[in-house]
C-alpha positions in Angstrom: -10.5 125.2 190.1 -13.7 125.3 187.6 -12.5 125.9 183.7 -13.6 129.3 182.4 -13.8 127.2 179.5 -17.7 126.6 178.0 -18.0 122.9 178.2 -20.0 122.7 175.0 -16.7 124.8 173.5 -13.9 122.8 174.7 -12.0 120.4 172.8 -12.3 117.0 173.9 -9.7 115.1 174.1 -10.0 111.3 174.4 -7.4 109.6 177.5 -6.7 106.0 177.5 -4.7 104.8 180.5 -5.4 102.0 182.6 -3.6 103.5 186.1 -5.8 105.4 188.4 -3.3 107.9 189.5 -1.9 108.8 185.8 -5.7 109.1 184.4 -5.9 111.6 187.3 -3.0 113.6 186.6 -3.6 113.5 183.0 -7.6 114.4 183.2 -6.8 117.2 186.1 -4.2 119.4 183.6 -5.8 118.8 180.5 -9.0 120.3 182.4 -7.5 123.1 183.5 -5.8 123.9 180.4 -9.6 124.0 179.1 -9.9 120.7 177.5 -13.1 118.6 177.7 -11.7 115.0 178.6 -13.4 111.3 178.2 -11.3 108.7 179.6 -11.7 105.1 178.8 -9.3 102.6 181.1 -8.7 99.9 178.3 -8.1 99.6 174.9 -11.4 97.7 173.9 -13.7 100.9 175.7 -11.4 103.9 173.8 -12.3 101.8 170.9 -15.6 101.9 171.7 -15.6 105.6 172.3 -14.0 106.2 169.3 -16.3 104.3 167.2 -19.4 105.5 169.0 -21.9 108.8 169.3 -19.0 111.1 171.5 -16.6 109.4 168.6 -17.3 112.6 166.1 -16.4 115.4 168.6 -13.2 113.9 169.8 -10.4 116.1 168.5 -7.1 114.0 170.4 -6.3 110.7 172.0 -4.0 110.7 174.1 -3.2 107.2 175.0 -0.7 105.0 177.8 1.1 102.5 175.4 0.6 99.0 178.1 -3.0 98.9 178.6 -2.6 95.2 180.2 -4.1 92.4 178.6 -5.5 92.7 175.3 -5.6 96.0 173.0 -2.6 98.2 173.5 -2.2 102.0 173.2 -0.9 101.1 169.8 -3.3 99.4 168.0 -5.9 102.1 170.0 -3.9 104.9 167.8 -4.4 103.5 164.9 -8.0 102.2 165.1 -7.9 106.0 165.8 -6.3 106.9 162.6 -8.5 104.6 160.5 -11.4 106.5 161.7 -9.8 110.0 161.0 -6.5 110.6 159.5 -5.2 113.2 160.6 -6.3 112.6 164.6 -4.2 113.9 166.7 -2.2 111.6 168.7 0.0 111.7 171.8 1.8 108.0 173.1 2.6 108.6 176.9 5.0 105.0 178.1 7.0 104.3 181.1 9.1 101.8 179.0 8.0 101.5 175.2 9.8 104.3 173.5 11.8 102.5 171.2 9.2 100.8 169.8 8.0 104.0 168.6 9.6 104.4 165.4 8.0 100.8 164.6 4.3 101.2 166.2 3.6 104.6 166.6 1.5 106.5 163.6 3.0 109.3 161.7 2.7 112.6 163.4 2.0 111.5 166.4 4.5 112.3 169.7 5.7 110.2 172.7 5.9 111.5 176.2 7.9 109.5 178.8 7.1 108.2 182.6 7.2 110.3 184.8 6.5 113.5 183.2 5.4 117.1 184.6 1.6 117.7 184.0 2.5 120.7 182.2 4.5 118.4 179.1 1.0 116.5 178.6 -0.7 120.1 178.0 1.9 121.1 175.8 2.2 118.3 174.0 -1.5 117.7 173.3 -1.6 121.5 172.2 1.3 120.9 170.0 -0.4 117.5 168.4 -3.5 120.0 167.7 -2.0 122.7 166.2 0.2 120.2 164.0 -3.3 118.8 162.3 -4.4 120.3 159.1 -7.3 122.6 160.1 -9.2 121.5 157.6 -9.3 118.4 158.6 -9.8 119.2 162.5 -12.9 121.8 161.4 -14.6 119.2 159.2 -14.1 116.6 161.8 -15.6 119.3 164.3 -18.7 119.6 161.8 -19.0 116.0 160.6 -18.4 116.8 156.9 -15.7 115.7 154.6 -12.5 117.6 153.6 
């Protein structure tokens, strides 16, 4: 079903997950919630996307903690976080939530695996409306706070 949603409107929500299926899932409800979605399948190419031209209008990562070899969901987060503070972030692990307390940034949330499609749209819109808007319209418009 085609989002109602103007694409040039929709918030865009960066999701980094290495498994087919779950990038799937994840990218289908977010769409038809009316997000924009980029997905990047490693940690190295979120990096990337973060740091790059579509980096400015990203407005939420939402990222798989084990990204196989190399650069996990973690260190993708706060890469994240060095280039804006106050992005909103949203861990989803099928068997890294205790190291949450230790590697995941403040503010940020942790779904489990398996999870409803539904629990990834709410939590992304709670991660969202948890940022300061000040921060979230300046990012939007590429000034400072």
């Amino acid at each position: 079903m085609p989002s109602a949603v103007d694409p040039e409107e929709a918030v865009l929500v960066l999701v980094v997950e290495d498994d087919g299926l779950t990038q799937h899932i994840v990218r289908s409800a977010l769409e038809d919630a009316g997000f924009g979605v980029v997905v990047a399948s490693t940690g190295p190419a979120a990096i990337e996307l973060l740091e790059g031209s579509r980096g400015g209008a990203i407005r939420a990562v939402v990222t798989d903690v084990n990204l196989g070899p190399g650069t996990n969901g973690w260190q993708v987060a706060r890469r994240a976080r060095e280039i804006w503070s106050d992005m909103p972030l949203l861990y989803v692990t099928g068997g890294n939530s205790e190291e949450w307390d230790v590697n995941g940034v403040p503010q940020s949330m942790l779904i489990s695996k398996p999870f409803a499609p539904a629990q990834i749209v709410t939590a992304v819109s709670q991660v969202l409306n948890a940022a300061p808007p000040e921060s979230a319209e300046a990012k939007k418009t590429g000034t400072s706070a």
